[in-house]
C-alpha positions, 0 to 999 in steps of 0.5 A, spaced: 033 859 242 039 864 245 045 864 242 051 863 246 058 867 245 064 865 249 068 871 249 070 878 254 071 884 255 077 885 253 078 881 246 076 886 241 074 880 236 069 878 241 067 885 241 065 885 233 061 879 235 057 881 241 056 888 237 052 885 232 048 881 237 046 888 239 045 891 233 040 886 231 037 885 238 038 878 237 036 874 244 043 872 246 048 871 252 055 871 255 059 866 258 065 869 260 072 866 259 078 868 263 083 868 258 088 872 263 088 866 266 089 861 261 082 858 260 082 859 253 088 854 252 084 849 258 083 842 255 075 843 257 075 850 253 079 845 247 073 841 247 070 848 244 075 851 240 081 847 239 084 853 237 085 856 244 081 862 242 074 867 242 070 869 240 066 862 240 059 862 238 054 857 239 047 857 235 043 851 236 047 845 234 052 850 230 058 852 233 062 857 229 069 860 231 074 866 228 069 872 228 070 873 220 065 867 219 060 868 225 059 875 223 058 873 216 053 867 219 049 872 222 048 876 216 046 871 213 041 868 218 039 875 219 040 880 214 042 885 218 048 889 216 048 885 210 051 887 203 046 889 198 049 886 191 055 881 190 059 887 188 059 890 196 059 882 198 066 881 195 068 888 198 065 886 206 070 880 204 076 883 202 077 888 208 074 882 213 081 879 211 085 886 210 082 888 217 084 881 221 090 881 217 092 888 218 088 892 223 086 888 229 091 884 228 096 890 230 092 894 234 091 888 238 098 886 239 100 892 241 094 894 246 096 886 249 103 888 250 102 895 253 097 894 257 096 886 259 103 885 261 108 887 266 111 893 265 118 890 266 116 884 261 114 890 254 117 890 249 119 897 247 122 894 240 116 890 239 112 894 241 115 901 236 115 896 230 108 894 232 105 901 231 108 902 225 104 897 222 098 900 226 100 907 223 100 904 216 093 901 216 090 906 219 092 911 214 089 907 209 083 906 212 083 914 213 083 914 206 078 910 203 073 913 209 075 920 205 071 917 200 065 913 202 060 913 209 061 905 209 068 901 208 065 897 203 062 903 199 054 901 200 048 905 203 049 902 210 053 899 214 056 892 214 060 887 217 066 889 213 065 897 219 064 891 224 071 887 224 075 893 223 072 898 228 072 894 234 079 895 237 078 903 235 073 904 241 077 901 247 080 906 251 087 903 253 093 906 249 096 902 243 097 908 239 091 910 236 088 917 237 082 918 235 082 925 233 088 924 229 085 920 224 078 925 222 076 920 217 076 915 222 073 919 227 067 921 223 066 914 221 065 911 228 061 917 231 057 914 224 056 907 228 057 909 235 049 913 233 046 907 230 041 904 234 043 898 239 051 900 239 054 899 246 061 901 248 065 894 249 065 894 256 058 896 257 057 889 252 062 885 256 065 885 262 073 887 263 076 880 265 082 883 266 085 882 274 085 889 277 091 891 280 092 890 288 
């Protein structure tokens, strides 16, 4: 049966999910939601997720949200991108949790208000505080991958790579240079050659309304 991701293009917790269907060569399709225009807090979408959020993933009779547990769903089912010992399960959890609190969550609030509002309503103090914090994860993030291949130190990559490189690939500026962080860089030039990976707008469709 296809697997059915509700997500777009733009949502880098979206991305993870779609990167995993990819990866695994999982049978799967998009139903694009138009989140700039507020379908994910529509009530038909609420019938979905009540958490007014994407991605969601329907698989068989199984309907999953926040991409921390559909991707631990699917590694499980697939054994793809899955931790090789309780030691390396316990450490794809805890930078799962360190990314959604402290990574994607930065980069993704930042990326939103520099790039998805009007120009006259971003908060530049916000937005300095934000990246602050931003800078602060990434260092640590650059650091641990001065010692190890993979975030959770295993022989190959896991979900754990997944959640937390999925905002790094997006082009929009949110206060992330690539080549100012070389550990980083290298780590993701390591997912970007495994076999299946795609750019996020190559995997799904920008939503966004173009200007003019």
């Amino acid at each position: 049966m296809t697997i059915k991701l509700y997500g777009f293009g733009e949502s880098g917790h979206s991305y993870k999910v779609a990167l995993f269907l990819e990866l695994a060569g999982l049978d799967w399709e998009l139903e694009s939601v138009d989140f700039f225009n507020g379908e994910a807090r529509s009530p038909a979408f609420k019938e979905i997720n009540p958490m007014g959020e994407c991605p969601v993933l329907i698989d068989g009779d199984l309907t999953l949200t926040q991409s921390g547990v559909i991707l631990d769903h699917l590694s499980k089912k697939t054994g793809k991108l899955a931790p090789a010992d309780e030691k390396e399960a316990r450490e794809v959890l805890r930078w799962t949790l360190w990314d959604n609190h402290k990574l994607s969550s930065q980069a993704g609030t930042a990326r939103f208000l520099m790039n998805f509002l009007p120009e006259d309503k971003r908060p530049q103090e916000v937005i300095a505080f934000i990246q602050g914090r931003l800078k602060a994860a990434l260092t640590i993030l650059d650091a641990e991958l001065a010692t190890r291949q993979w975030i959770a130190g295993g022989n190959g990559p896991t979900t754990a790579d997944l959640s937390c490189c999925s905002y790094l690939f997006y082009p929009e500026p949110f206060g992330f240079t690539r080549s100012d962080w070389p550990n980083i860089n290298r780590w993701l030039s390591d997912i970007e050659s495994l076999s299946g990976w795609k750019h996020p707008y190559d995997v799904m469709p920008p939503a966004f309304p173009a200007a003019g």
